[in-house]
PyMOL CGO cylinders between C-alpha atoms (Angstrom):
from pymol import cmd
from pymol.cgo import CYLINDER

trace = [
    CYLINDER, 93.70, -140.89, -107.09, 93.48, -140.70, -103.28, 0.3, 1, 1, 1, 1, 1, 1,
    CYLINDER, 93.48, -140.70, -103.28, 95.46, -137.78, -101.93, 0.3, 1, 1, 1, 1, 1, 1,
    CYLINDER, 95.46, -137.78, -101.93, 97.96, -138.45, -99.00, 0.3, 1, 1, 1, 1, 1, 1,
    CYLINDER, 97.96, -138.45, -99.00, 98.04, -136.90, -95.78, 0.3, 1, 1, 1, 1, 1, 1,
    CYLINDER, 98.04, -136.90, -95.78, 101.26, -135.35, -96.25, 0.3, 1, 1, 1, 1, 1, 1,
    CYLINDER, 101.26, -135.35, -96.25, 99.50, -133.54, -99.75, 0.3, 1, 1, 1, 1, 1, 1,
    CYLINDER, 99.50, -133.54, -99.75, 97.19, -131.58, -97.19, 0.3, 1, 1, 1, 1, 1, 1,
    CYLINDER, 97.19, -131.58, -97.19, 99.88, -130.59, -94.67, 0.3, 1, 1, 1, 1, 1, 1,
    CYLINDER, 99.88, -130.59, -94.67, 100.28, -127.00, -96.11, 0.3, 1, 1, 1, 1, 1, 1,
    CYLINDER, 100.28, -127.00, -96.11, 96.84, -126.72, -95.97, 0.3, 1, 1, 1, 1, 1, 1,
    CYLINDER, 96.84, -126.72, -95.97, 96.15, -127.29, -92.36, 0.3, 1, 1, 1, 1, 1, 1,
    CYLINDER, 96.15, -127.29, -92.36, 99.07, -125.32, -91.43, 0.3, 1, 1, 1, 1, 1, 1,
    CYLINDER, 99.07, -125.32, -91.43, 97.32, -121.98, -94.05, 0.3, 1, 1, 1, 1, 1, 1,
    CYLINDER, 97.32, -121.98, -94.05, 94.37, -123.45, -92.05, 0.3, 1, 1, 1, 1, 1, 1,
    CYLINDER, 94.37, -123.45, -92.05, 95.76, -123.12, -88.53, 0.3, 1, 1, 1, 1, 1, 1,
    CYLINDER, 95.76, -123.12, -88.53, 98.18, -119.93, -88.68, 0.3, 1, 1, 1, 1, 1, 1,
    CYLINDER, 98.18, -119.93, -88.68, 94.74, -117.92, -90.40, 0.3, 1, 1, 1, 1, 1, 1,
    CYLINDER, 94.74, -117.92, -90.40, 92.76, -119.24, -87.41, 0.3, 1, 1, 1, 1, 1, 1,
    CYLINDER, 92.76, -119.24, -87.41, 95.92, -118.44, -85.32, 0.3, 1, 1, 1, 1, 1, 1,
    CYLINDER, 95.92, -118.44, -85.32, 95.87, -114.63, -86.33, 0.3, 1, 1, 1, 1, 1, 1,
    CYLINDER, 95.87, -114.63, -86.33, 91.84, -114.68, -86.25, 0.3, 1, 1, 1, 1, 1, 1,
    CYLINDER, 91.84, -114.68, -86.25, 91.64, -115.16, -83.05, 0.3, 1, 1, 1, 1, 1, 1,
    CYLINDER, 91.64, -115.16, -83.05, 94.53, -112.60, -82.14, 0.3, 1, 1, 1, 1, 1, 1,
    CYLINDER, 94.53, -112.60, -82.14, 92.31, -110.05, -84.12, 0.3, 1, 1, 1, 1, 1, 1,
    CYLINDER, 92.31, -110.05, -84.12, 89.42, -110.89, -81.77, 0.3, 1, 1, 1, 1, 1, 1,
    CYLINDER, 89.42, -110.89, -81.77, 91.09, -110.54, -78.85, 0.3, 1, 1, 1, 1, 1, 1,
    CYLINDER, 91.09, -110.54, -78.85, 93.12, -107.70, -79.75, 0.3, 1, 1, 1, 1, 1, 1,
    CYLINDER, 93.12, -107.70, -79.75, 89.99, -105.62, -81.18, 0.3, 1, 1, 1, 1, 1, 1,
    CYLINDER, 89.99, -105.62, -81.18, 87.48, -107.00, -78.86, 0.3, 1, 1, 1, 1, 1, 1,
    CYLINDER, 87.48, -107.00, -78.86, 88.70, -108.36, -75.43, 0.3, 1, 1, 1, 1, 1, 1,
    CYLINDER, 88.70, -108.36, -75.43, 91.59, -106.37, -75.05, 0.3, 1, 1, 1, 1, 1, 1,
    CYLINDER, 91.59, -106.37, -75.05, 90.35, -103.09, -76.26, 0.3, 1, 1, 1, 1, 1, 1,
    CYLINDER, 90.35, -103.09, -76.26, 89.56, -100.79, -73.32, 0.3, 1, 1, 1, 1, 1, 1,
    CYLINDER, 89.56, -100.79, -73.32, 87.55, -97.99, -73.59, 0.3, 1, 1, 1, 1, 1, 1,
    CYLINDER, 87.55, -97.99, -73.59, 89.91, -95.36, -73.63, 0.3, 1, 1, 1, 1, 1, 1,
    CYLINDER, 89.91, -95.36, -73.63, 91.22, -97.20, -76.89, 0.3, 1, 1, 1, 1, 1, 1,
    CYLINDER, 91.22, -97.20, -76.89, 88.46, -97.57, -78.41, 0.3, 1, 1, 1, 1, 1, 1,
    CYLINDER, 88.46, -97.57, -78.41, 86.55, -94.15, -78.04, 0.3, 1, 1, 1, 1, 1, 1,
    CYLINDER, 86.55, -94.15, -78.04, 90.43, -92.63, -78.21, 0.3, 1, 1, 1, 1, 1, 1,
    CYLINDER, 90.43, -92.63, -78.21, 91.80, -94.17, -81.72, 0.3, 1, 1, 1, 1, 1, 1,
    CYLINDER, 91.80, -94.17, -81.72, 88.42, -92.53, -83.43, 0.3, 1, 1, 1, 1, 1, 1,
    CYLINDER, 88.42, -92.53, -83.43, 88.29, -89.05, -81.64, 0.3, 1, 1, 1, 1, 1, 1,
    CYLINDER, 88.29, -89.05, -81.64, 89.65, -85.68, -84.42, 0.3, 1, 1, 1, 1, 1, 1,
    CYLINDER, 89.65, -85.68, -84.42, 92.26, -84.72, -81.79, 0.3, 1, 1, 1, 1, 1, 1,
    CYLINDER, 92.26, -84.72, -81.79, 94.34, -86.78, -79.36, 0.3, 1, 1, 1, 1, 1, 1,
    CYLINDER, 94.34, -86.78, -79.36, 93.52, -89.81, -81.33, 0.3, 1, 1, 1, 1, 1, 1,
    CYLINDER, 93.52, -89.81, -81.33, 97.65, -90.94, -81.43, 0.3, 1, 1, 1, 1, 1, 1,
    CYLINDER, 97.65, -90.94, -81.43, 98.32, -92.74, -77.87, 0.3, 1, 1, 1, 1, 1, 1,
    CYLINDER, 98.32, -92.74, -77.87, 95.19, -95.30, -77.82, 0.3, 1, 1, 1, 1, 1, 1,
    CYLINDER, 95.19, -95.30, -77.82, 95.82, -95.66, -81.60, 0.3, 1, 1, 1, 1, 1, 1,
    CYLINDER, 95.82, -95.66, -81.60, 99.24, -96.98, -80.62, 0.3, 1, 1, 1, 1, 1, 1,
    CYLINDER, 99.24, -96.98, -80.62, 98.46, -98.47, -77.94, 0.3, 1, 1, 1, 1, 1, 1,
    CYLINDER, 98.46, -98.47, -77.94, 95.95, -100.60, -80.00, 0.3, 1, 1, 1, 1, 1, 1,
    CYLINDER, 95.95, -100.60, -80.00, 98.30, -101.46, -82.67, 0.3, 1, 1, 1, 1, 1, 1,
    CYLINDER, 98.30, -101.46, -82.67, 100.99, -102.65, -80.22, 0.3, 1, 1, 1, 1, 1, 1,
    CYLINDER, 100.99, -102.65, -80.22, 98.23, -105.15, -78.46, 0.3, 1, 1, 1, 1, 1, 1,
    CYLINDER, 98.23, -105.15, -78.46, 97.65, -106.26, -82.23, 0.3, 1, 1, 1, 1, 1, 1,
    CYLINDER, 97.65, -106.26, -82.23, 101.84, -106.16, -82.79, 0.3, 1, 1, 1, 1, 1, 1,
    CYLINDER, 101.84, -106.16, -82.79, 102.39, -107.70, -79.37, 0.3, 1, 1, 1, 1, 1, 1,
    CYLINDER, 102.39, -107.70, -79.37, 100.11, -110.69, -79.84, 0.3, 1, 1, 1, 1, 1, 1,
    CYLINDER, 100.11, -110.69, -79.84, 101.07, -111.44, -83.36, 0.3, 1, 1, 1, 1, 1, 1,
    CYLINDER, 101.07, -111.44, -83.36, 104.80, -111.72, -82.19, 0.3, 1, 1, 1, 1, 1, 1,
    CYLINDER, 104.80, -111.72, -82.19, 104.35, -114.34, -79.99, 0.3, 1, 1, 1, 1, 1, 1,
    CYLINDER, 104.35, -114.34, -79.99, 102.66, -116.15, -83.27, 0.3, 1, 1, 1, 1, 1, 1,
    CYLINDER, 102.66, -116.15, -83.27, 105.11, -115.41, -85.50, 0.3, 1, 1, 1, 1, 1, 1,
    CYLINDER, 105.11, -115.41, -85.50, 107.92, -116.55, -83.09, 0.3, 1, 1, 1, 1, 1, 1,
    CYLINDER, 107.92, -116.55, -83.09, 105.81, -119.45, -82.08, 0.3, 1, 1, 1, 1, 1, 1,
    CYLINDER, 105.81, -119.45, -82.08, 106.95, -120.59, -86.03, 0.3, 1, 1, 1, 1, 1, 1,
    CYLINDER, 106.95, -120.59, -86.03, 109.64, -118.56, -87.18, 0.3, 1, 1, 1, 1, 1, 1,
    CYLINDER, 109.64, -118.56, -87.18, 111.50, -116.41, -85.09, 0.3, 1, 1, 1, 1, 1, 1,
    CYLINDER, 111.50, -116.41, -85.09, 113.66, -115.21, -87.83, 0.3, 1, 1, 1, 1, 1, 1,
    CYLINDER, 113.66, -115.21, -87.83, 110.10, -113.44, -89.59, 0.3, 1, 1, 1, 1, 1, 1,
    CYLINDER, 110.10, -113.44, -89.59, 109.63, -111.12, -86.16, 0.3, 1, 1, 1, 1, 1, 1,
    CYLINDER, 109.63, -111.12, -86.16, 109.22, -107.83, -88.50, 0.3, 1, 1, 1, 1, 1, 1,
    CYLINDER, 109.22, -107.83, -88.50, 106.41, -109.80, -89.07, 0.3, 1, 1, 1, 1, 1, 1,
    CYLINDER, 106.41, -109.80, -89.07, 104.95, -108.31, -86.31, 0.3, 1, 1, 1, 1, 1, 1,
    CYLINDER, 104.95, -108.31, -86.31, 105.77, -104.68, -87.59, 0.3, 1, 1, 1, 1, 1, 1,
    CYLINDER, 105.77, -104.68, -87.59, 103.84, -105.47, -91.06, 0.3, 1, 1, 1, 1, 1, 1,
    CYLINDER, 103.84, -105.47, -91.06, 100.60, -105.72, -88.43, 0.3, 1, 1, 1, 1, 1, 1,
    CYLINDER, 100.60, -105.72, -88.43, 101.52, -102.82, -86.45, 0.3, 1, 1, 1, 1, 1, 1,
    CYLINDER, 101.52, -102.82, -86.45, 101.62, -100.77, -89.81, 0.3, 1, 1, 1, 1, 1, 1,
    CYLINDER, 101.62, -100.77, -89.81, 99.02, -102.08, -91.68, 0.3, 1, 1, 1, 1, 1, 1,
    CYLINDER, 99.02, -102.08, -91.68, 96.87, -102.11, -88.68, 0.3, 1, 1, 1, 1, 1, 1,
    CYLINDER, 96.87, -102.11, -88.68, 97.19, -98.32, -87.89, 0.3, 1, 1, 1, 1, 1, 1,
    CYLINDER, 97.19, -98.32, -87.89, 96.70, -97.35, -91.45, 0.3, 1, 1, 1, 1, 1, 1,
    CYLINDER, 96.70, -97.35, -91.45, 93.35, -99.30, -91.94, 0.3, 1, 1, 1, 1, 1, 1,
    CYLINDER, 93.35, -99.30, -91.94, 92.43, -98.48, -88.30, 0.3, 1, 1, 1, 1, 1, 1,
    CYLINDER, 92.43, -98.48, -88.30, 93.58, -94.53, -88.72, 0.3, 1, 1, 1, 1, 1, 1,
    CYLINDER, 93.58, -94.53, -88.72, 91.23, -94.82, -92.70, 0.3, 1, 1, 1, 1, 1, 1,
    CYLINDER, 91.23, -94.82, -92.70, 88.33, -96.25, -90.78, 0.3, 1, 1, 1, 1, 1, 1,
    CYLINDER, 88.33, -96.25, -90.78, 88.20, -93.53, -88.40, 0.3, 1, 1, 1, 1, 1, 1,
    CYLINDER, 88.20, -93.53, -88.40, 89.37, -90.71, -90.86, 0.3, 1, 1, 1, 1, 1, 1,
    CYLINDER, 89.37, -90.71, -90.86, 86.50, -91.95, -93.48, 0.3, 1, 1, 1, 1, 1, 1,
    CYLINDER, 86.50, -91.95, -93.48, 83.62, -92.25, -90.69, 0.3, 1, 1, 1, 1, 1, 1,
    CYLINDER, 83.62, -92.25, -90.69, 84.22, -88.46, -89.61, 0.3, 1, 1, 1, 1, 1, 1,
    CYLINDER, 84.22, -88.46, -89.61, 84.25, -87.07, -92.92, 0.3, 1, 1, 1, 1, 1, 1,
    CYLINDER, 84.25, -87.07, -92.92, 81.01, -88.69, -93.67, 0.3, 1, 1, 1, 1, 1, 1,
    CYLINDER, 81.01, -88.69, -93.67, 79.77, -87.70, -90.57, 0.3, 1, 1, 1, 1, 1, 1,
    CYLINDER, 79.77, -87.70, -90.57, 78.58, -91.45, -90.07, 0.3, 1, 1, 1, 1, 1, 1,
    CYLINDER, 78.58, -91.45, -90.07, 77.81, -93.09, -86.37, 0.3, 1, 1, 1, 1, 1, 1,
    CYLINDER, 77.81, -93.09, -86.37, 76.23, -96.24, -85.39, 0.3, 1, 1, 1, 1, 1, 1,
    CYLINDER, 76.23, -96.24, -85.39, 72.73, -95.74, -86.76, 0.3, 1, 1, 1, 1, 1, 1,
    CYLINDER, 72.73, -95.74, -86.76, 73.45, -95.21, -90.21, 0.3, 1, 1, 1, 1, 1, 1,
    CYLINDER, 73.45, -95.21, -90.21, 74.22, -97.68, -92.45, 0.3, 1, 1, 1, 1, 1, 1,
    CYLINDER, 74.22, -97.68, -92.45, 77.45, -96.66, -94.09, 0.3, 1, 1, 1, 1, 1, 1,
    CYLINDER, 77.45, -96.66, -94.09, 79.16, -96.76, -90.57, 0.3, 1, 1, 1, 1, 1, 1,
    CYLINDER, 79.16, -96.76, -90.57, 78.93, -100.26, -90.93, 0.3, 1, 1, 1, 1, 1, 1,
    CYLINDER, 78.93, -100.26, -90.93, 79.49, -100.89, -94.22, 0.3, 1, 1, 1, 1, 1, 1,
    CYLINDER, 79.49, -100.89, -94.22, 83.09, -98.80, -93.17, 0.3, 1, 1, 1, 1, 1, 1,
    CYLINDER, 83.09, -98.80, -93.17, 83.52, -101.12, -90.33, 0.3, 1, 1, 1, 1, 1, 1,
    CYLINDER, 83.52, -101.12, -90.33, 82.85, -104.56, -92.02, 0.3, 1, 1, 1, 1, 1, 1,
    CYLINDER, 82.85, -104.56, -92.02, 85.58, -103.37, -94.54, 0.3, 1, 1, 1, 1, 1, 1,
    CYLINDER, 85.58, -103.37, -94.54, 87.68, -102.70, -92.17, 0.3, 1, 1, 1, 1, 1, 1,
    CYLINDER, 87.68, -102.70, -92.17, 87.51, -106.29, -90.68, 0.3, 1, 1, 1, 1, 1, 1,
    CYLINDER, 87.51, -106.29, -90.68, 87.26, -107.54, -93.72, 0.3, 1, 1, 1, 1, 1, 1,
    CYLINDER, 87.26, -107.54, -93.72, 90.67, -105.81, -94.95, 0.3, 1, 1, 1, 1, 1, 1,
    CYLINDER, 90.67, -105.81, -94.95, 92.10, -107.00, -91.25, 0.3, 1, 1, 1, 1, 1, 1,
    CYLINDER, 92.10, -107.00, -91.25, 91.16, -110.37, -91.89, 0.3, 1, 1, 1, 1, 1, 1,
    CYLINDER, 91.16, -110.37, -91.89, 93.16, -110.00, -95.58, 0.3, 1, 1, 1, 1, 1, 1,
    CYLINDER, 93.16, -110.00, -95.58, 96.07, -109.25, -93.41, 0.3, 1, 1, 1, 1, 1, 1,
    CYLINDER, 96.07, -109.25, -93.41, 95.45, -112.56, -91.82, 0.3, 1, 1, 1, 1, 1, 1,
    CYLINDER, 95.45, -112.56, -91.82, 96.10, -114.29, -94.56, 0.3, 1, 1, 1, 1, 1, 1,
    CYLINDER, 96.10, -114.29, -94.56, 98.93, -112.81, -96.24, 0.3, 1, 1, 1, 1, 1, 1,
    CYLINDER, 98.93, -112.81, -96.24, 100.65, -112.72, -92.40, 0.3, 1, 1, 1, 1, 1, 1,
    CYLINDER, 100.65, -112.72, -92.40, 99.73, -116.74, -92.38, 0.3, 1, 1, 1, 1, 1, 1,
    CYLINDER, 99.73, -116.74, -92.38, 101.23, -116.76, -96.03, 0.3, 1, 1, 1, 1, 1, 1,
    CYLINDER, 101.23, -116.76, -96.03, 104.21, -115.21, -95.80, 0.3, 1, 1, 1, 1, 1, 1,
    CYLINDER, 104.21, -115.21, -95.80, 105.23, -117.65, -92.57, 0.3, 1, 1, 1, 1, 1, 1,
    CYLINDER, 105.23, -117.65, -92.57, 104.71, -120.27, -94.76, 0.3, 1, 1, 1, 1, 1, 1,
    CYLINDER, 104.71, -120.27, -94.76, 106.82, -118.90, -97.92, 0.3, 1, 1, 1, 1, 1, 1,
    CYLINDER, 106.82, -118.90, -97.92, 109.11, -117.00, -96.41, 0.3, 1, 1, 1, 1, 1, 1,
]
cmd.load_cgo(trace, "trace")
């Protein structure tokens, strides 16, 4: 039996709104990230302010997604902010108490699963505008 279009339509839009919130990740970790954020959010002390600052680039960007869809889901764009400073907060937190920087290997095993738990977020913020 040949599937129609319309059977793939949730799909593409799982397909899209992951791809949607990919690139927000990129741009919010990567492009948008200054300095002061990034060498802040990791530091023992003083590590509050960029950390927030971070998170509300990541919250920021992710509203205009969510409203882009469904303006009614905005808290949407709190679940990032929360879940984004508590993996961001346990990457840094984790990385200091093994003493681990660029050159050793578990530093990037810690940072991969950190993206890689980001990325989960991804998807469950794609699936709940599609279920909720």
């Amino acid at each position: 039996m040949v599937s129609q279009a319309s059977d793939w339509t949730p799909v593409w839009t799982m397909a899209v709104l992951t791809a949607a919130f990919s690139l927000k990740h990129f741009l919010a970790d990567f492009v948008l990230q200054s300095g002061w954020i990034a060498l802040g959010k990791d530091c023992k002390d003083h590590w509050a302010k960029p950390l927030l600052a971070h998170v509300a680039i990541h919250a920021g960007l992710a509203l205009v997604i969510v409203v882009s869809v469904a303006p009614r889901l905005w808290w949407l764009a709190l679940v990032d902010l929360v879940v984004h400073f508590i993996v961001d907060r346990g990457k840094s937190v984790l990385g200091r108490w093994g003493c681990w920087g660029p050159q050793n290997a578990r530093y990037w095993w810690v940072f991969g699963f950190d993206q890689f738990l980001h990325q989960l977020t991804n998807i469950g913020l794609s699936l709940a505008l599609l279920v909720l």
